[in-house]
VOMIKE-703463 format. One line per 8 residues: number of its first residue (from 1); their letters; for each residue z, x, y of N, C-alpha, C, CB. Coordinates in Angstrom, 1 decimal, always signed. Glycine has a CB too. Layout:
<sites>
NUM	a	Z/X/Y/Z/X/Y/Z/X/Y/Z/X/Y  ...
</sites>
This chain:
<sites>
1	xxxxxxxx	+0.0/+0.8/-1.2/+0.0/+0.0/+0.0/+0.0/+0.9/+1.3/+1.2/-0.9/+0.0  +0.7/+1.6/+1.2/+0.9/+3.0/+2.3/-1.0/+3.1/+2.7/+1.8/+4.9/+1.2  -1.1/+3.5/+1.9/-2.6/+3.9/+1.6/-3.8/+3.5/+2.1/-2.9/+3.7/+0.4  -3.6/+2.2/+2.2/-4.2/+0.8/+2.2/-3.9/+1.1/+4.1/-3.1/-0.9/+0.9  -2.9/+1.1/+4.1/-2.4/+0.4/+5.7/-3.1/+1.8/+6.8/+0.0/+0.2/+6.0  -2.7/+2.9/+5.7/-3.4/+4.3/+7.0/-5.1/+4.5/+6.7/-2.5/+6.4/+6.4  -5.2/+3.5/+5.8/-6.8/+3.6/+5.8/-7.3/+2.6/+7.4/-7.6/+2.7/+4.0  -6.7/+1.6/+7.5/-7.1/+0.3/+8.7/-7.0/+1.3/+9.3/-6.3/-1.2/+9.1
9	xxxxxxxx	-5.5/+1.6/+9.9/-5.1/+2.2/+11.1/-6.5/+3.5/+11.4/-3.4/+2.8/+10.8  -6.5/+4.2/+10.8/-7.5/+5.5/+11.1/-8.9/+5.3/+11.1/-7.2/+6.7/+10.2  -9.3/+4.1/+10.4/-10.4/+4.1/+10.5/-11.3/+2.7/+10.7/-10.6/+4.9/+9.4  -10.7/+1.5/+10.3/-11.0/+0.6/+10.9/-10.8/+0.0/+12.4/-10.8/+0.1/+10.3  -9.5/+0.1/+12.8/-8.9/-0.7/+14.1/-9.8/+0.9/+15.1/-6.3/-1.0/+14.1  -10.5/+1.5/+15.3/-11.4/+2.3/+15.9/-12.8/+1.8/+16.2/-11.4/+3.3/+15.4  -13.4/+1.1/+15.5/-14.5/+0.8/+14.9/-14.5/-0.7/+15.7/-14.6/+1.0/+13.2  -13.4/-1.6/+15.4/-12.9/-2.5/+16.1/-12.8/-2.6/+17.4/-12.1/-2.7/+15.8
17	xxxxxxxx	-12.1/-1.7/+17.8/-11.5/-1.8/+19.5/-13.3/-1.3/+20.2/-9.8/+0.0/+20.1  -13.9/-0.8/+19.8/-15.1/+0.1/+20.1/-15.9/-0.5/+20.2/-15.5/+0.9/+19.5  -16.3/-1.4/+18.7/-17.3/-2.8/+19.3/-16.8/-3.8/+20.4/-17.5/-3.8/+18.1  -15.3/-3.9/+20.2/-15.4/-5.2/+21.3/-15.4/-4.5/+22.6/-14.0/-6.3/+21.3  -15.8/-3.2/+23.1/-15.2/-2.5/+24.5/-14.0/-2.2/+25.1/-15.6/-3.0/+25.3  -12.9/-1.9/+24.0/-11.8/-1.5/+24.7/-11.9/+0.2/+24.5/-10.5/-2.3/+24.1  -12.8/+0.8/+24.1/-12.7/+2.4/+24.4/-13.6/+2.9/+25.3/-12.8/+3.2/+23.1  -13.2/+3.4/+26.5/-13.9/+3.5/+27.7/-15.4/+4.5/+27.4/-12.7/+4.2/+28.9
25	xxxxxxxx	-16.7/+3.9/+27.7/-18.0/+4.4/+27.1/-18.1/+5.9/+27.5/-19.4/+3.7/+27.6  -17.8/+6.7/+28.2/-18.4/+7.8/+28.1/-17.6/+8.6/+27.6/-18.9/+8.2/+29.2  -17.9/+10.1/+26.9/-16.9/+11.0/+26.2/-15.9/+11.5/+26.9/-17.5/+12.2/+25.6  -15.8/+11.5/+28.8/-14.5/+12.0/+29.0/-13.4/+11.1/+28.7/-14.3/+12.3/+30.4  -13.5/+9.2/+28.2/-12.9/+8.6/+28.4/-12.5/+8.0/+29.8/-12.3/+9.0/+27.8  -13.7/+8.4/+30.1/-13.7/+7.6/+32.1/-14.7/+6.4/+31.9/-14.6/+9.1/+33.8  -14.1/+5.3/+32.2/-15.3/+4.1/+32.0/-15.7/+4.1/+33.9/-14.3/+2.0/+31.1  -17.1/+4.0/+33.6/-18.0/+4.2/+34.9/-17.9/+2.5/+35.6/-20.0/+4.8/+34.4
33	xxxxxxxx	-18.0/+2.2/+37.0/-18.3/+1.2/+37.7/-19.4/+0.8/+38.8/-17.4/+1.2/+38.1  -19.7/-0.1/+38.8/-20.9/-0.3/+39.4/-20.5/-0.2/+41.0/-21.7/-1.8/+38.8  -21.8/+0.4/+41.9/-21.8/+0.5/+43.0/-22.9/-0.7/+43.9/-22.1/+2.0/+43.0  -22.8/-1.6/+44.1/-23.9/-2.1/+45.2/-23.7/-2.2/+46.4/-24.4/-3.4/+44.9  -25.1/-2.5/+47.3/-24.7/-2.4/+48.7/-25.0/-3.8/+49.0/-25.5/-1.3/+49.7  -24.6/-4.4/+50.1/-24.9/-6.1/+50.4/-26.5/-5.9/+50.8/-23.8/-7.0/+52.0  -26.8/-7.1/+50.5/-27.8/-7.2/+51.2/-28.0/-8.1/+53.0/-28.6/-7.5/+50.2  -26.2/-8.5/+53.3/-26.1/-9.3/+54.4/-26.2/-7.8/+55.5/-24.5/-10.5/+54.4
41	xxxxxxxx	-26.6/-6.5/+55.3/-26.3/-5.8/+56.3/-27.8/-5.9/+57.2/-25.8/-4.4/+55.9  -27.3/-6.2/+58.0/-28.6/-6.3/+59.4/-28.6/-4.6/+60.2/-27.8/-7.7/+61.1  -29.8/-4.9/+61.1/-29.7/-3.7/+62.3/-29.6/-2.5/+62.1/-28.8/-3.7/+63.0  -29.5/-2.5/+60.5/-29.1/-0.9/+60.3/-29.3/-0.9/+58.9/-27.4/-0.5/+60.7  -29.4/+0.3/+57.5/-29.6/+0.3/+56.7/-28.2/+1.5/+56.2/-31.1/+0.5/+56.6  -27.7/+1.1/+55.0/-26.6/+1.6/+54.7/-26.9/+1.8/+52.8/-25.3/+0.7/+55.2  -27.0/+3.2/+52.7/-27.5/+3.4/+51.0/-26.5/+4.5/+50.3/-29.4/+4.0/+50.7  -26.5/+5.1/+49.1/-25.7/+5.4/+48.4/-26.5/+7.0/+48.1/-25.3/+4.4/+47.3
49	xxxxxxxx	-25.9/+8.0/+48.5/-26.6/+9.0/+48.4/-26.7/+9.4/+46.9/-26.1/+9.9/+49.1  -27.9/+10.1/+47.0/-28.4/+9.8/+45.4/-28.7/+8.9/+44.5/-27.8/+10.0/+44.7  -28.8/+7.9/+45.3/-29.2/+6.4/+44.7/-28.3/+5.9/+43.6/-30.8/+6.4/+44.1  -26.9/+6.2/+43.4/-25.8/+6.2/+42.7/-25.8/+4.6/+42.6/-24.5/+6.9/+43.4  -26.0/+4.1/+41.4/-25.4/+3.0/+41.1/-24.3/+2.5/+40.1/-26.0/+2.5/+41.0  -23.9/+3.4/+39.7/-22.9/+3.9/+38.7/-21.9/+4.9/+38.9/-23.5/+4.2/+37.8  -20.7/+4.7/+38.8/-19.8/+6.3/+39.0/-18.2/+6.3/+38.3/-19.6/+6.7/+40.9  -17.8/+7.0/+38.1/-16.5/+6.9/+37.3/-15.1/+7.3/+38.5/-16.8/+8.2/+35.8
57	xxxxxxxx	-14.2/+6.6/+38.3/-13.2/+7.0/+39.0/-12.8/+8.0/+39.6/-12.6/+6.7/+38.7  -12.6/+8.1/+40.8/-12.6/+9.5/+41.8/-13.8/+10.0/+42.0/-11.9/+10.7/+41.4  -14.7/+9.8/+41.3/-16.3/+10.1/+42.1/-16.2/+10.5/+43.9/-17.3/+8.3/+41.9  -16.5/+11.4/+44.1/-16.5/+11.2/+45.8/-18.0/+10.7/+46.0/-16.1/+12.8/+46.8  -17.9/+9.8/+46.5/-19.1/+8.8/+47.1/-19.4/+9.0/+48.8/-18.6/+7.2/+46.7  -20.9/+9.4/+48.6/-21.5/+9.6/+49.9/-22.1/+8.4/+50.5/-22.5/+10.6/+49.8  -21.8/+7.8/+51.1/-23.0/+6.9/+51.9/-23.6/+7.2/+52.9/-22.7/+5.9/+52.4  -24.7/+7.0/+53.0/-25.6/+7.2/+54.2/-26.6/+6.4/+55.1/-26.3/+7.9/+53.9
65	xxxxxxxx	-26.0/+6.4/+56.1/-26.3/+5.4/+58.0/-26.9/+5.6/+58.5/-25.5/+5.3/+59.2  -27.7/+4.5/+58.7/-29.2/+4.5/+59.2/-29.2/+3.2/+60.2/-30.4/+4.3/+57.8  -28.7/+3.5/+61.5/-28.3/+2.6/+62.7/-30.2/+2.3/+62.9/-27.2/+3.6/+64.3  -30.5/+0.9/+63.3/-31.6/+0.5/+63.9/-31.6/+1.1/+65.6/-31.6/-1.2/+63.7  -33.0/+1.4/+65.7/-32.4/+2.0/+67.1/-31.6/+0.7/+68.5/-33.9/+3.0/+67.8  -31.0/+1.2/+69.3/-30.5/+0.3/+69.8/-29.2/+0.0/+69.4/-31.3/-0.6/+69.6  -28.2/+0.4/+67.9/-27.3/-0.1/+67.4/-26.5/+1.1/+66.9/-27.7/-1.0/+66.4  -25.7/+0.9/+66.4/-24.5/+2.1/+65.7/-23.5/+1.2/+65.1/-23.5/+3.2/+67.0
73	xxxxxxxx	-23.3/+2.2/+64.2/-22.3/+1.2/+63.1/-21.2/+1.4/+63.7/-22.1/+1.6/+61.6  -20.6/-0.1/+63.6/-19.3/-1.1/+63.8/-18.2/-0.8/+62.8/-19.8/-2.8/+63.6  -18.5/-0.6/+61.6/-17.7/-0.9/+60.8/-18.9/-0.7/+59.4/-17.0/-2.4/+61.3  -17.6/+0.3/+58.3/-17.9/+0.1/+57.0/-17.0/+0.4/+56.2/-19.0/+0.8/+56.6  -17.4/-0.1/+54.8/-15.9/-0.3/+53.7/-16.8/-1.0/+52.6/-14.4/-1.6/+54.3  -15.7/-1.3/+51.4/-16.3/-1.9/+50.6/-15.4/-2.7/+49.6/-17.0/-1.0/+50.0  -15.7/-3.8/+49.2/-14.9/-5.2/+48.5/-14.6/-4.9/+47.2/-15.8/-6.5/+48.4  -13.8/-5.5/+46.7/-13.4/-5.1/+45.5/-11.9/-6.2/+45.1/-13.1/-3.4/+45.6
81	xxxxxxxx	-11.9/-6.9/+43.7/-11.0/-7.8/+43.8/-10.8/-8.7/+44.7/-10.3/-7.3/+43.7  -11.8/-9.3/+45.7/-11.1/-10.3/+46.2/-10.6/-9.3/+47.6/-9.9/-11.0/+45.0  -10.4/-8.5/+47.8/-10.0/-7.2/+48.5/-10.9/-6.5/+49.8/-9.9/-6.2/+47.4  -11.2/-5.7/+51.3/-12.0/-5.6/+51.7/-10.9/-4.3/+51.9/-12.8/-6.5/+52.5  -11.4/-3.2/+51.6/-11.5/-1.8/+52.4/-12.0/-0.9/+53.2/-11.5/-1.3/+52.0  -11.4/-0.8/+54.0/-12.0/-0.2/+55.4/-11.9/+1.4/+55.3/-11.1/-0.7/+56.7  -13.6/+2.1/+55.1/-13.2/+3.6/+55.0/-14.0/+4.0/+56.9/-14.2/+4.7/+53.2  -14.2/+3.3/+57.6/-14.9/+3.9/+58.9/-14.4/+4.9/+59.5/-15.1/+3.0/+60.0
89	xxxxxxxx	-13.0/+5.3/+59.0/-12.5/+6.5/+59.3/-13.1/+7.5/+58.8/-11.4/+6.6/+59.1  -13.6/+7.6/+58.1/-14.2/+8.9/+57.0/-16.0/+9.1/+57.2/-13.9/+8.3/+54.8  -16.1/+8.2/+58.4/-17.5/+8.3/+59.0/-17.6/+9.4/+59.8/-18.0/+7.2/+59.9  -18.9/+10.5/+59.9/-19.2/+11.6/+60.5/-20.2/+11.1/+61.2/-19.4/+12.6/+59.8  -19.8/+10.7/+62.5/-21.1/+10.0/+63.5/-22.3/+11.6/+63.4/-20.4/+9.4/+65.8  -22.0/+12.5/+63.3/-22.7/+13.5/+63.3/-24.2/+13.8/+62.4/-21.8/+14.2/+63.1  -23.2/+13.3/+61.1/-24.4/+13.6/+59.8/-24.5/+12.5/+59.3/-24.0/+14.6/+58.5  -24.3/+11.3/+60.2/-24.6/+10.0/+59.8/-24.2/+9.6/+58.3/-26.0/+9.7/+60.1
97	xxxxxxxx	-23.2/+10.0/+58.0/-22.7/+10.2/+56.4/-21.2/+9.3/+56.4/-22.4/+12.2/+56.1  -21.1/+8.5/+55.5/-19.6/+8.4/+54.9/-18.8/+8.6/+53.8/-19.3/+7.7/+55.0  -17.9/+8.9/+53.8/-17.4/+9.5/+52.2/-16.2/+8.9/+51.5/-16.9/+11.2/+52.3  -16.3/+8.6/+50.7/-14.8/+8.1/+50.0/-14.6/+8.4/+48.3/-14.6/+6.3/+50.2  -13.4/+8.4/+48.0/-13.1/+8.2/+46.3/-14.0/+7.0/+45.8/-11.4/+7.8/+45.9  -14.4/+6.8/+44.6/-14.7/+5.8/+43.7/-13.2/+5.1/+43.2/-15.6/+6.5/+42.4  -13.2/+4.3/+43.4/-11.8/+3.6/+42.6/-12.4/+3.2/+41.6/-10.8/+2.3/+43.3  -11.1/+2.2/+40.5/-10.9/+2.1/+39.5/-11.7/+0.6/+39.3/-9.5/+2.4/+39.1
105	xxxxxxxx	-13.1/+0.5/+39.8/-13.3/-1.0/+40.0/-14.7/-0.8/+40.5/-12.2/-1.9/+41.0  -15.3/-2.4/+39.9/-16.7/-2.5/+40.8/-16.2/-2.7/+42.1/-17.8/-3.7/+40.4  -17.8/-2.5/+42.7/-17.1/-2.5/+44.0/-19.0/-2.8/+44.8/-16.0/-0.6/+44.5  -18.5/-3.3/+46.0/-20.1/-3.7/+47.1/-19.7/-3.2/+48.2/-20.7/-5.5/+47.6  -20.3/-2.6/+48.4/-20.5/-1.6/+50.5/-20.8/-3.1/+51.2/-22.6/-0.1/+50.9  -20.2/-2.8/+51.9/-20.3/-3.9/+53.5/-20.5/-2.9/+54.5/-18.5/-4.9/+54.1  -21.0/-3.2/+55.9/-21.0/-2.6/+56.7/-21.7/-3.6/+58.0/-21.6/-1.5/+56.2  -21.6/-3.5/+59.2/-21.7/-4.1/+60.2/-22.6/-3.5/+61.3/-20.4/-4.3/+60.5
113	xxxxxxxx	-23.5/-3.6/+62.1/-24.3/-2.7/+62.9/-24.1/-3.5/+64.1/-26.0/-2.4/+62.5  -23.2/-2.4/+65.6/-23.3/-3.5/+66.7/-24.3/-3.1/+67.6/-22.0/-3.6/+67.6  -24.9/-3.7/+68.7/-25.5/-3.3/+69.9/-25.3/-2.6/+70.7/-25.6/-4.0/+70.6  -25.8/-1.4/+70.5/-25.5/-0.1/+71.6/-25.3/+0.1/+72.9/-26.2/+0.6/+71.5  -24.8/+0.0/+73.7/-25.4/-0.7/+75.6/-24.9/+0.9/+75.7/-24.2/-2.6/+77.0  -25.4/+1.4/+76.6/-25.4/+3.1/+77.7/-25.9/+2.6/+78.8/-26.5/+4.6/+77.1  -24.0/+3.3/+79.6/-24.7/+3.0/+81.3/-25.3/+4.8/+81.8/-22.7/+2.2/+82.9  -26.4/+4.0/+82.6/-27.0/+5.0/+83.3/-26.4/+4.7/+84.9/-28.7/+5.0/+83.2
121	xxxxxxxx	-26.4/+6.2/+85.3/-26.2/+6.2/+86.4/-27.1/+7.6/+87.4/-24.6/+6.1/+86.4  -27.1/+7.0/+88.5/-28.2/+7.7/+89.4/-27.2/+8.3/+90.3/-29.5/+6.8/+90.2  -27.7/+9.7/+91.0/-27.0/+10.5/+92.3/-28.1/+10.7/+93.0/-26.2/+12.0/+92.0  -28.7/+10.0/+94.1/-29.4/+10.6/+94.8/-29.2/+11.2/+96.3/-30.3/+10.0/+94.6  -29.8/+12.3/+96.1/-29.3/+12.9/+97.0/-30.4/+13.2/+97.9/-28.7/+13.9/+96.5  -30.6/+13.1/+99.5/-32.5/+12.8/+100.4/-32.6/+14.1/+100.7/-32.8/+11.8/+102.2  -31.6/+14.8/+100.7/-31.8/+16.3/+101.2/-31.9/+17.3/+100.0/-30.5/+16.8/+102.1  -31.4/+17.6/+98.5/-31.5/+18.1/+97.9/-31.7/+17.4/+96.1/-30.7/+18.7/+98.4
129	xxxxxxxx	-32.3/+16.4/+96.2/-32.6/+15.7/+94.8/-31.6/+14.8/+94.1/-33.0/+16.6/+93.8  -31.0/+14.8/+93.1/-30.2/+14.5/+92.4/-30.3/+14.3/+91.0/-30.0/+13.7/+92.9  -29.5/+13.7/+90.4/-29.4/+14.1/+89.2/-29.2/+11.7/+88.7/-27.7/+15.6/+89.0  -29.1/+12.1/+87.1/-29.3/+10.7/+86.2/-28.5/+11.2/+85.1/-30.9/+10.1/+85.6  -27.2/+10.3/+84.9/-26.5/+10.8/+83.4/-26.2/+10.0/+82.8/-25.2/+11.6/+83.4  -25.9/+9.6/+81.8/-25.8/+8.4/+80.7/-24.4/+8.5/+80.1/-27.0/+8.5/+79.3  -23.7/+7.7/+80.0/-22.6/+7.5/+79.2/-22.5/+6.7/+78.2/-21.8/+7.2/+79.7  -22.2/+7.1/+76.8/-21.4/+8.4/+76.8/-22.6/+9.6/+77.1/-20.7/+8.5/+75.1
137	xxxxxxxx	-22.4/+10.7/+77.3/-23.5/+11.7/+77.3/-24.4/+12.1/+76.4/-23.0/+12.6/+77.5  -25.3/+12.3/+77.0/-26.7/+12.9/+76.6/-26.8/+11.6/+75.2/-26.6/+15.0/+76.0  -27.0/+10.3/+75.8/-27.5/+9.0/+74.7/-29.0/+8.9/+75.6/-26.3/+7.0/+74.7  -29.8/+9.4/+76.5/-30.6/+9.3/+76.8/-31.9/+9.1/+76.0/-30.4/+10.0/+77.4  -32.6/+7.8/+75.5/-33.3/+7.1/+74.9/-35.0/+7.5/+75.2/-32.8/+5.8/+75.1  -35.7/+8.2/+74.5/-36.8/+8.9/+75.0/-37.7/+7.7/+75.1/-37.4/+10.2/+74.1  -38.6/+8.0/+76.1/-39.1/+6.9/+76.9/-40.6/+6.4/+76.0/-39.4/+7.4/+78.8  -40.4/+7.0/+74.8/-41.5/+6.6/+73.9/-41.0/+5.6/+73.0/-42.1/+7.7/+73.2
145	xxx	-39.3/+5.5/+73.2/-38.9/+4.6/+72.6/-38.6/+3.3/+73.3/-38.1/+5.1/+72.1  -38.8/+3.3/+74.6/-39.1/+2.3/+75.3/-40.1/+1.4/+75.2/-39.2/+2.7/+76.2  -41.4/+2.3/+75.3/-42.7/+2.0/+74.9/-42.8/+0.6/+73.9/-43.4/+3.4/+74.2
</sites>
């Protein structure tokens, strides 16, 4: 009977848990989670570097921001459980990049694109010229993009 019982244990109840999906699919034993992006994002385009749609917990995940011109991102994060997380802190307005951990969960990118307004302002001066600066600085919009 001994016999009998360490045969299940070692070699059936494995075979079992495995078909029904309780042993996480890949060989580290890291079960992977799906990545999507909404498709409610306007004005702007927000995608998953490397075209990642899949990743396993603690993955560091790149996203990458693509403001419509005219706009800059408002806000980004991503849903999960019923849950909204806010990573816009971990945005690099620089390399138009955002970064975070993969958690332990599917998960959908959200993100928000607002209207960009830059005041210009003029110094003119009749005796020696003047000058035009934009705030914040140097947002000065090349006039082909006016066009």
């Amino acid at each position: 009977m001994k016999h009998f019982l360490r045969v299940i244990f070692l070699f059936l109840l494995p075979i079992l848990f495995s078909t029904c999906n309780l042993i996480p699919p890949d060989a580290k034993g890291n079960k992977t989670y799906k990545i999507a992006v909404s498709d409610d994002i306007t004005n702007g385009k927000i995608t998953v570097k490397d075209d990642l749609k899949m990743a396993d917990r603690g993955t560091q995940i790149t996203l990458l921001i693509e403001p419509n011109y005219y706009y800059e991102l408002a806000s980004v994060g991503y849903m999960t459980g019923g849950r909204t997380y806010n990573i816009y802190s971990n945005y690099n307005e620089t390399t138009q990049e955002c970064t975070f951990t993969m958690p332990s969960a599917d998960i959908e990118v959200i993100g928000r694109f607002d209207r960009y307004f830059r005041r210009i302002y003029t110094n003119v001066n009749p005796s020696g010229g003047g000058s035009i600066t934009t705030e914040p600085a140097n947002t000065a919009i090349p006039m082909e993009k006016l066009m």
